[in-house]
Backbone as a chain_set.jsonl record, in Angstrom:
{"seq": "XXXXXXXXXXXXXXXXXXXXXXXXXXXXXXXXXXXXXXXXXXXXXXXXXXXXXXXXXXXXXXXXXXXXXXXXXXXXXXXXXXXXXXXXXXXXXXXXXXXXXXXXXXXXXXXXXXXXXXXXXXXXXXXXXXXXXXXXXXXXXXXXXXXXXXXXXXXXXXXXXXXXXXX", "coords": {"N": [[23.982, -27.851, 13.199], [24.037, -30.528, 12.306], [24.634, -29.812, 9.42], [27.569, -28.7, 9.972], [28.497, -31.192, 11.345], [28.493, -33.242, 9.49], [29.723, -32.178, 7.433], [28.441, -30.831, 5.174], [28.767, -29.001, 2.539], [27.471, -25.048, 1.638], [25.307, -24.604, 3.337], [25.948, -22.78, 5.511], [27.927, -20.191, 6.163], [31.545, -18.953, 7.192], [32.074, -16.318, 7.507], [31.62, -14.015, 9.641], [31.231, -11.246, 10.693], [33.941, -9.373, 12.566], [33.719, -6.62, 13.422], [31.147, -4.858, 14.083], [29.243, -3.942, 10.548], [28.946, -1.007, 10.057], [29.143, 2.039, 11.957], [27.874, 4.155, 14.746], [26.533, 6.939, 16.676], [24.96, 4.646, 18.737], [23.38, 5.34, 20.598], [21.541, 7.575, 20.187], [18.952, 9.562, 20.301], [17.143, 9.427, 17.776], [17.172, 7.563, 15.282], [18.224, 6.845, 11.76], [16.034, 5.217, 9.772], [16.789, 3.553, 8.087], [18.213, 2.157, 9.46], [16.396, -0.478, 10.943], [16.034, -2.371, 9.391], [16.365, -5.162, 9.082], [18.69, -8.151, 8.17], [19.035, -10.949, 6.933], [20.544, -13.851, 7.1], [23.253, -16.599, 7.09], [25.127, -16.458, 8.732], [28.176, -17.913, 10.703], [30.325, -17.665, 13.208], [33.553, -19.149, 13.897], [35.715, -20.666, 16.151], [38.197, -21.204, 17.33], [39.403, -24.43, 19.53], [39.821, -23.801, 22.722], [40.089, -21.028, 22.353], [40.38, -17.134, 23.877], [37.769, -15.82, 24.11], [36.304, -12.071, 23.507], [33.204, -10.319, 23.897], [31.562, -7.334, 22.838], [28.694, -6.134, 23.729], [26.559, -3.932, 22.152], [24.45, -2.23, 23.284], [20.702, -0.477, 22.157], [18.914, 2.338, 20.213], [17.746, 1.374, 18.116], [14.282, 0.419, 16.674], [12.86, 1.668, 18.366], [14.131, 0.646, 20.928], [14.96, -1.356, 23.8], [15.501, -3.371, 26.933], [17.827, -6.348, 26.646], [17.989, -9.523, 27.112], [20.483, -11.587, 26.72], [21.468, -15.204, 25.901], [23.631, -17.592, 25.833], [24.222, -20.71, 25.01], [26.278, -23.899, 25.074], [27.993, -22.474, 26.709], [29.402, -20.452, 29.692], [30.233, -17.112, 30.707], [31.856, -15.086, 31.603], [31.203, -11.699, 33.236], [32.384, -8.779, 32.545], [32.514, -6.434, 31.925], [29.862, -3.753, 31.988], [28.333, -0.807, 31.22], [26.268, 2.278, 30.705], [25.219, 4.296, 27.493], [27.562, 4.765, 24.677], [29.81, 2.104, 24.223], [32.827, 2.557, 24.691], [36.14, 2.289, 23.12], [38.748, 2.861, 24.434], [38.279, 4.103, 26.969], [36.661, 2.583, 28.739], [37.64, -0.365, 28.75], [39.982, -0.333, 30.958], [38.074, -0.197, 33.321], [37.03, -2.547, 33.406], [35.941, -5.241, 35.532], [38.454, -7.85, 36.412], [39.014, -9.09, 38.58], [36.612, -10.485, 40.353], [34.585, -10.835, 38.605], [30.93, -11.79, 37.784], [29.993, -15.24, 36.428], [28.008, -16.666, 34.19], [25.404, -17.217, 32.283], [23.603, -15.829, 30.588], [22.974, -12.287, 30.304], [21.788, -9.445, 30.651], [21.633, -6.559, 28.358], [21.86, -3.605, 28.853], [18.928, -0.944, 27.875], [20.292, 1.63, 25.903], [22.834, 1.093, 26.568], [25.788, -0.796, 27.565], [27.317, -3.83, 27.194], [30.003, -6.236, 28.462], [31.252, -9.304, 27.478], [33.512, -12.265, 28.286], [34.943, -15.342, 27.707], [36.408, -18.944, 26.998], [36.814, -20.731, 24.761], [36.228, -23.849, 25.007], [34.435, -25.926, 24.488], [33.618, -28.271, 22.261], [31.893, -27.548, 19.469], [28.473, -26.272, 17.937], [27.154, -23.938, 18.54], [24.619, -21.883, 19.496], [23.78, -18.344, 20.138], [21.313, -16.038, 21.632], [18.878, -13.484, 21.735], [16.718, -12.879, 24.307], [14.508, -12.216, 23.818], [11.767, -13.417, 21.982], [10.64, -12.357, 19.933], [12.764, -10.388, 18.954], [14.455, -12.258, 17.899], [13.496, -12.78, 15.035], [14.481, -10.31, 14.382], [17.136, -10.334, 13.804], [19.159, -10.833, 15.98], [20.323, -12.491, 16.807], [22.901, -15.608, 16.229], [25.367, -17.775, 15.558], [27.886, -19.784, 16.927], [30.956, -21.544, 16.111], [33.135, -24.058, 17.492], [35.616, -25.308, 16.816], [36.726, -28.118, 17.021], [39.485, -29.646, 19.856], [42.768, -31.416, 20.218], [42.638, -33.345, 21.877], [41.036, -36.578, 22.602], [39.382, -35.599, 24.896], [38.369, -33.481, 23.851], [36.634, -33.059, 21.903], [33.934, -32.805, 19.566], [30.971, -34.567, 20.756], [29.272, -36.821, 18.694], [25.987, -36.014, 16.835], [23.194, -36.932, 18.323], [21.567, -40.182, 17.829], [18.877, -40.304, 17.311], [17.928, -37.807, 16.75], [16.329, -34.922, 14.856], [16.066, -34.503, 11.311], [17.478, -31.704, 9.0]], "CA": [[24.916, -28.797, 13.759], [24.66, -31.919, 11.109], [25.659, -29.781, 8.801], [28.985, -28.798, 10.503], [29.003, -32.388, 11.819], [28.69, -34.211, 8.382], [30.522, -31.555, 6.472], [27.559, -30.803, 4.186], [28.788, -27.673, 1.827], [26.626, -24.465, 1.198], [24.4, -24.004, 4.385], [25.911, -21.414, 6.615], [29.046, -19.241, 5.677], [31.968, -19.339, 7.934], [32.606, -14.915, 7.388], [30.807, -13.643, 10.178], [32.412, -9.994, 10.87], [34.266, -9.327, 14.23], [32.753, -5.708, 14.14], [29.695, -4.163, 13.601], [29.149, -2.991, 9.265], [28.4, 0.238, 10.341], [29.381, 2.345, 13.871], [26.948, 5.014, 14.244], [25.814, 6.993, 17.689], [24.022, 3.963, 18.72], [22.626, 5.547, 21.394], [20.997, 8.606, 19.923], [17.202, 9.243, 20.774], [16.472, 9.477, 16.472], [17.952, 6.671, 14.181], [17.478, 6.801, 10.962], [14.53, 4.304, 9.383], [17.436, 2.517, 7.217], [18.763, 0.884, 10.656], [15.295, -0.448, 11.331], [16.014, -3.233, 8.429], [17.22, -6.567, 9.301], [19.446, -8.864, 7.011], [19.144, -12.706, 6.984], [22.212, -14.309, 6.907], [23.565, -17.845, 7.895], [27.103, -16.845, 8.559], [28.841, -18.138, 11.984], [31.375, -17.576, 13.742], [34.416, -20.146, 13.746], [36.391, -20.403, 17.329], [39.506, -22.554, 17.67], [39.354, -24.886, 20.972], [40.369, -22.909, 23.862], [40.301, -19.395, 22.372], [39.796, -16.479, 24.565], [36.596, -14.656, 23.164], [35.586, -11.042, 24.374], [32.625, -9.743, 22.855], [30.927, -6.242, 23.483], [27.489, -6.043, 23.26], [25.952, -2.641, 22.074], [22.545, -1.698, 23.709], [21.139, 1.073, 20.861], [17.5, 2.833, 19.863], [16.997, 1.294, 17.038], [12.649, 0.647, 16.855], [12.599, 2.608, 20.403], [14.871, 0.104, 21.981], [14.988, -1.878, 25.049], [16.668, -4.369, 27.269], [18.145, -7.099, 25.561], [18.474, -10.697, 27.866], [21.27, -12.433, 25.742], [21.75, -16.163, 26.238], [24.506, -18.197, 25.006], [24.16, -22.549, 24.642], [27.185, -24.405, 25.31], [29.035, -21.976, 27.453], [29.543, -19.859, 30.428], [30.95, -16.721, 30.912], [32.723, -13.764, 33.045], [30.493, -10.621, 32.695], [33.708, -8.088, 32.592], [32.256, -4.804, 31.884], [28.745, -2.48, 31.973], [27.536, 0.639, 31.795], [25.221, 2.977, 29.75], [25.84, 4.867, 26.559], [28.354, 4.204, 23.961], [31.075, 1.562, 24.85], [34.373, 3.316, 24.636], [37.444, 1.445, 23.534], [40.048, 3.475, 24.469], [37.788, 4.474, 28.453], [36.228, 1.857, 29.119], [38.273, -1.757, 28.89], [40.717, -0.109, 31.982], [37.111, -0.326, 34.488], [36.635, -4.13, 33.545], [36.025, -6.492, 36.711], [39.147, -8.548, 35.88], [39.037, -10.058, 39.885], [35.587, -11.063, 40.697], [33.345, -10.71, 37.584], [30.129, -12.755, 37.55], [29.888, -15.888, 35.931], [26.978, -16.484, 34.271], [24.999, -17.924, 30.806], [22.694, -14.952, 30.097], [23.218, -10.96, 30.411], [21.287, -8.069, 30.328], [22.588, -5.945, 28.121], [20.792, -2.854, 29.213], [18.691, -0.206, 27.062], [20.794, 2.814, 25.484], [23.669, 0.953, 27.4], [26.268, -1.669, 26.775], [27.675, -5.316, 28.131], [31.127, -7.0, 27.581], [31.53, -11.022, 28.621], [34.769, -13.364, 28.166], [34.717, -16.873, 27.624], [37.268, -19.316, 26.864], [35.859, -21.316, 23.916], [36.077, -25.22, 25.431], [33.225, -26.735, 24.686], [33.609, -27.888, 20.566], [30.697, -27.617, 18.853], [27.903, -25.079, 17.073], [26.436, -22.974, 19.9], [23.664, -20.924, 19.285], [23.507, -17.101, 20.962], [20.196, -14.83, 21.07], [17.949, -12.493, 22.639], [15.5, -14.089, 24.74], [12.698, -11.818, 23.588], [11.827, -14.213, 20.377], [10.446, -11.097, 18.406], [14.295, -9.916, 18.485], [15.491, -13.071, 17.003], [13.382, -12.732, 13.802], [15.068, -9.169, 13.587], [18.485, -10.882, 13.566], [19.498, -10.777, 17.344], [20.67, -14.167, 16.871], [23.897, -16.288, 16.026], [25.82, -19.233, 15.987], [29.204, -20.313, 17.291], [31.583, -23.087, 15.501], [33.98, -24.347, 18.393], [36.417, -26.486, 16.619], [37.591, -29.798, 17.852], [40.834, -29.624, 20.07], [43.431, -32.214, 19.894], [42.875, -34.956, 22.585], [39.501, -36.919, 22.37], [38.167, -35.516, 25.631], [38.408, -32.061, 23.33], [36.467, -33.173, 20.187], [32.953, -32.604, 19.281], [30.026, -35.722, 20.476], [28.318, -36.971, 17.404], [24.623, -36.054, 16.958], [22.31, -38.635, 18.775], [20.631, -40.775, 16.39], [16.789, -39.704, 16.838], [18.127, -36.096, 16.465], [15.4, -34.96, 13.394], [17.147, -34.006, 10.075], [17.316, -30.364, 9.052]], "C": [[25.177, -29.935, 12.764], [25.149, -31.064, 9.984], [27.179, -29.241, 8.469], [29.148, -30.115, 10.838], [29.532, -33.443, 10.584], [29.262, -33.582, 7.342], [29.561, -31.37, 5.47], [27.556, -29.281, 3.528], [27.479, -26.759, 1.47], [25.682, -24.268, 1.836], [24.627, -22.797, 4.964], [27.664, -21.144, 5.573], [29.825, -18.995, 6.835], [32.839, -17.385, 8.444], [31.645, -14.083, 8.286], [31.496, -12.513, 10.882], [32.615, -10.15, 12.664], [33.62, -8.12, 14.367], [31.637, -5.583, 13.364], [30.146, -3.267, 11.832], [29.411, -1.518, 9.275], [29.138, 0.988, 11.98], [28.481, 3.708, 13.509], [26.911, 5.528, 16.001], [24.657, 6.383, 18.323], [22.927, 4.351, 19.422], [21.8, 6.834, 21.357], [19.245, 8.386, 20.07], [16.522, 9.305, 19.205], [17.422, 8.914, 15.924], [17.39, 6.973, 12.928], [16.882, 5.013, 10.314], [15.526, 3.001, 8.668], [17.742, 1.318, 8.561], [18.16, -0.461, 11.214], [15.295, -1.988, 10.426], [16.583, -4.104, 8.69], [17.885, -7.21, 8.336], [19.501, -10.491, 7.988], [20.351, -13.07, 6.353], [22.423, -16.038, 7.55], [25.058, -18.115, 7.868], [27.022, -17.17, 10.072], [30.211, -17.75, 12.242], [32.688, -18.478, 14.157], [35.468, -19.736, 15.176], [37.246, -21.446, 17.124], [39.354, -23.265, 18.664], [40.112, -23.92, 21.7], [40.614, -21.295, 23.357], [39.834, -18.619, 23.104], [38.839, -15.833, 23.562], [36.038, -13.635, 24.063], [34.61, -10.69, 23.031], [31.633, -8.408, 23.929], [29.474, -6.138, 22.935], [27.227, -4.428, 23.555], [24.496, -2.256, 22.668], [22.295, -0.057, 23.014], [19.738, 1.04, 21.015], [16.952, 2.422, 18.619], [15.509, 0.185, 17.496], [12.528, 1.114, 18.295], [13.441, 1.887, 21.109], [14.332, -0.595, 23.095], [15.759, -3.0, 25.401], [16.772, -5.414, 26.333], [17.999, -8.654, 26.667], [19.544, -11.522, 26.9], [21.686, -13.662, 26.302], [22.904, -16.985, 25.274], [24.301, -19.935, 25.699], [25.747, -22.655, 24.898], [27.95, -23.655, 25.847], [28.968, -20.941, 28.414], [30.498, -18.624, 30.08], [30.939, -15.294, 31.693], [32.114, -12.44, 32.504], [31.484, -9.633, 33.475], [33.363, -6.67, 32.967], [30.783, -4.549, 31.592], [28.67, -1.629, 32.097], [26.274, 1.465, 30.508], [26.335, 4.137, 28.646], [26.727, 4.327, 25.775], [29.425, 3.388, 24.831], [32.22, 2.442, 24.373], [35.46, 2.652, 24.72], [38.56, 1.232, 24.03], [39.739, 4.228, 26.64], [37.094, 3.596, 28.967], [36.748, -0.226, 30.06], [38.931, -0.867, 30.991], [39.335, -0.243, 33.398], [36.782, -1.606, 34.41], [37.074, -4.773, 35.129], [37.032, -7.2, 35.919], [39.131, -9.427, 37.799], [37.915, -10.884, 40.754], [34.432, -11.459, 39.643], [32.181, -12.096, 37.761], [29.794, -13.712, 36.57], [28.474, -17.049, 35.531], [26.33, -17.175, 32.426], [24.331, -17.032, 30.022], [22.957, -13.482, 30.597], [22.336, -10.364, 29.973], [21.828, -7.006, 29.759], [21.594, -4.781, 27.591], [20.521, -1.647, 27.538], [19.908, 0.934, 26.522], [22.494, 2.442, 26.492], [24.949, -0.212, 26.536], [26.692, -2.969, 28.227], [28.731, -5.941, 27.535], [31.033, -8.116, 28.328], [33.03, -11.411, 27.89], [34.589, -14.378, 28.396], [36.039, -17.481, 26.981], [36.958, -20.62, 25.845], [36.45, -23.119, 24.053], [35.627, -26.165, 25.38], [33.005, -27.206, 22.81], [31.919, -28.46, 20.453], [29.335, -26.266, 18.376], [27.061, -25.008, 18.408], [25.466, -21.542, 19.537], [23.577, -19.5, 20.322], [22.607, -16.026, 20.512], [19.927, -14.338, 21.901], [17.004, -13.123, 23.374], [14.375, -13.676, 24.676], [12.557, -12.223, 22.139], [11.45, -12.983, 19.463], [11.924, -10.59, 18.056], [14.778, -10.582, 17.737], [14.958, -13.142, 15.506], [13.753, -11.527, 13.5], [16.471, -9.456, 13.366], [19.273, -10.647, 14.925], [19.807, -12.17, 17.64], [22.077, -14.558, 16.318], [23.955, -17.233, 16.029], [27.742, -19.175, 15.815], [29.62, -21.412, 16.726], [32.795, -23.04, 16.309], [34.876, -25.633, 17.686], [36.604, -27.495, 17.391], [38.909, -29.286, 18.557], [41.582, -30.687, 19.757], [43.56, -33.592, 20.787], [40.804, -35.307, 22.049], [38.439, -36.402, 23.599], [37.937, -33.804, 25.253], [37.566, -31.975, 21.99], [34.588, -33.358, 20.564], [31.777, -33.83, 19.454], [29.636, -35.694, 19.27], [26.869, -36.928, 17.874], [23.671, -37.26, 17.492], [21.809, -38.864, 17.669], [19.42, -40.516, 16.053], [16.933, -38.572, 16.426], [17.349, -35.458, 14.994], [16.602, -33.786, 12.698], [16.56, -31.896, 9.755], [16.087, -30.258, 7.845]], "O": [[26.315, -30.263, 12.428], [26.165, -31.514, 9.454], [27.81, -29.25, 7.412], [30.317, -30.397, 10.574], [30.519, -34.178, 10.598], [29.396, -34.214, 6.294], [29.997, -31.981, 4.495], [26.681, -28.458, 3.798], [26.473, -27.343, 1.069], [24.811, -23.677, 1.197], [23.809, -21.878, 5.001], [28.206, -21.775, 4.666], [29.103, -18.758, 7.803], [33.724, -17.175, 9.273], [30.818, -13.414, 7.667], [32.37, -12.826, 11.691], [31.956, -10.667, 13.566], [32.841, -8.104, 15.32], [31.307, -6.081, 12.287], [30.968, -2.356, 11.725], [30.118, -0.979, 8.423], [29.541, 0.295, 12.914], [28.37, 4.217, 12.393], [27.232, 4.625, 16.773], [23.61, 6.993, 18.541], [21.777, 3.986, 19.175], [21.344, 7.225, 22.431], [18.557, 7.37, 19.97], [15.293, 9.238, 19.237], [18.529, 9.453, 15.913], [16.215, 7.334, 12.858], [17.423, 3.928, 10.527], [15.194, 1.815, 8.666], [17.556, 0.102, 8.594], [18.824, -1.348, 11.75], [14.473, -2.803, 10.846], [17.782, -3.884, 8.515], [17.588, -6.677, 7.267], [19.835, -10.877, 9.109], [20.941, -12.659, 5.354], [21.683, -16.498, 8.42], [25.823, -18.994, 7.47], [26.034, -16.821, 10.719], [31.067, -17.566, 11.376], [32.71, -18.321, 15.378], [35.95, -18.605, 15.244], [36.869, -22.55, 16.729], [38.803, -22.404, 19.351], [41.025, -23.287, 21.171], [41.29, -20.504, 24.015], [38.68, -18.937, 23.391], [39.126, -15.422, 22.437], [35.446, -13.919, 25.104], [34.863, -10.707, 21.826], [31.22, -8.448, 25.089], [29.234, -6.067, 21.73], [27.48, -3.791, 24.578], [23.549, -2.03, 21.915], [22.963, 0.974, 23.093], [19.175, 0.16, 21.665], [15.954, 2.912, 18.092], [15.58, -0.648, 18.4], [11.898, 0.52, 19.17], [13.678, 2.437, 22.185], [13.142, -0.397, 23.34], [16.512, -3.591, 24.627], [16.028, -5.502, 25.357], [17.504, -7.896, 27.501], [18.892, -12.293, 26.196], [22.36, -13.485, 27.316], [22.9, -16.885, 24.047], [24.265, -20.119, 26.916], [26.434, -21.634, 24.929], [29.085, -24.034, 25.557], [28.2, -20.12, 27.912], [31.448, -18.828, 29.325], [30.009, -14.691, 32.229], [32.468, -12.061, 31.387], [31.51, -9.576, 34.704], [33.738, -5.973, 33.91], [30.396, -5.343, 30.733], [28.92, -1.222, 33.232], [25.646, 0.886, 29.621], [27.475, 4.577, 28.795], [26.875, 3.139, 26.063], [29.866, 3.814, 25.899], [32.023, 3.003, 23.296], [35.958, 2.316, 25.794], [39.246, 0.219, 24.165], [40.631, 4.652, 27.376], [36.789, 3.977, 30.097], [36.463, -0.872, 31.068], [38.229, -0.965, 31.997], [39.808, -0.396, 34.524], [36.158, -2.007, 35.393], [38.174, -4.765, 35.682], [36.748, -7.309, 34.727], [39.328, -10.642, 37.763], [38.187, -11.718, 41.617], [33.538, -12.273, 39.875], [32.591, -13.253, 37.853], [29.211, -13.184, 35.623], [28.041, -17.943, 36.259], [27.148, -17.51, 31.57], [24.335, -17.234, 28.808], [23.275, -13.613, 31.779], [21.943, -10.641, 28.84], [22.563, -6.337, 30.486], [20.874, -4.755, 26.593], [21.278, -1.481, 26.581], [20.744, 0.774, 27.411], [23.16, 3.348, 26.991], [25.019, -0.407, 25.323], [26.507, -3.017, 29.444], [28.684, -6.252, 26.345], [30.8, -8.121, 29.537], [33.492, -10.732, 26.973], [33.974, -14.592, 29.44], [36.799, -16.68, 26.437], [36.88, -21.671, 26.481], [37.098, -23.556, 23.103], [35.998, -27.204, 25.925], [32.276, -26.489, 22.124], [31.178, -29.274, 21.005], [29.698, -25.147, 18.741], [26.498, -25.887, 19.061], [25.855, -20.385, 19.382], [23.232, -19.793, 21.467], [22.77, -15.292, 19.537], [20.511, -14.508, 22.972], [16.458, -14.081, 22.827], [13.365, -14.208, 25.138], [13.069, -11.588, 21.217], [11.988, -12.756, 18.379], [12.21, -10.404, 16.873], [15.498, -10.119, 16.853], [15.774, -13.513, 14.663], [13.509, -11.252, 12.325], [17.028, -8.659, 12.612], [20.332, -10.076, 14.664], [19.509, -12.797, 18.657], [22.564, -13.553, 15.799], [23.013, -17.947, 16.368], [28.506, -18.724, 14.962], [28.845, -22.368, 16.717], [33.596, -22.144, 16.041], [34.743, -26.794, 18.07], [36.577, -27.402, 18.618], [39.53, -28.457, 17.891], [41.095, -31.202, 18.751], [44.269, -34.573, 20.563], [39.886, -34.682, 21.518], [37.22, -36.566, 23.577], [37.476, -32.994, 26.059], [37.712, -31.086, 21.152], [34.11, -33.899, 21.561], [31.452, -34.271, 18.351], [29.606, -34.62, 18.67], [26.449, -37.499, 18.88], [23.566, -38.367, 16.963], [21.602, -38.105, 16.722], [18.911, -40.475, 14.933], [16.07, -38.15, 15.656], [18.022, -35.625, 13.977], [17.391, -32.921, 13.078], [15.642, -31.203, 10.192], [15.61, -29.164, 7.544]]}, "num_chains": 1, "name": "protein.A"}
């Protein structure tokens, strides 16, 4: 956050892909060992004020798998679509809850399965999203959100409290 707040070049990287490197049968019962390898990174994700954001979460086998709890900081949102097995882009979107969906901060985004949410990015400021089983987040089951400023002042980013300890 201070150093999106104070503009401090050369921390995080602002190229954080929309899909997945790779697409693979996530849900196969034998991955291979390469998948198994995490990558450290400190890219984010950059949101405009008010953008719609859908994102699909994959539930896959890589180290044996299991549920996922995913939490997202600064924002709520509309849990659209579930089910098991590969998501499907082209069979799937048309079964989305678009009239009641649950609104919500955290998802299960089940084993060998998948989970889509929607959010409406409102809230400016760097928003952290992980797994809530901490061993996941040192495999890279983690993020961060950059919610631009909008254009009135009740749309623009608080400044860091002052005790807030330095990075």
């Amino acid at each position: 956050m201070q150093a999106y707040y104070y503009k401090i070049n050369g921390v995080y990287e602002t190229n954080f892909p929309n899909f997945p490197p790779l697409f693979f049968n996530f849900t196969a019962d034998i991955l291979p060992l390469d998948y198994e390898v995490p990558l450290m990174g400190t890219k984010v994700k950059v949101l405009n004020y008010n953008d719609n954001v859908e994102i699909v979460f994959q539930g896959t086998n890589v180290v044996s798998g299991s549920d996922h709890p995913i939490h997202l900081h600064g924002q709520s949102f509309y849990v659209v679509g579930l089910g098991f097995g590969n998501w499907d882009k082209d069979k799937d979107p048309p079964n989305y809850n678009l009239v009641d969906p649950p609104y919500q901060n955290t998802i299960t985004v089940p084993y060998k399965g998948w989970a889509v949410i929607r959010f409406q990015a409102s809230n400016p400021g760097v928003w952290f999203m992980h797994c809530h089983v901490d061993r996941h987040m040192s495999w890279g089951m983690d993020m961060a959100f950059i919610t631009l400023n909008g254009k009135t002042n009740d749309s623009k980013m608080l400044p860091p409290p002052p005790d807030m300890p330095h990075c």
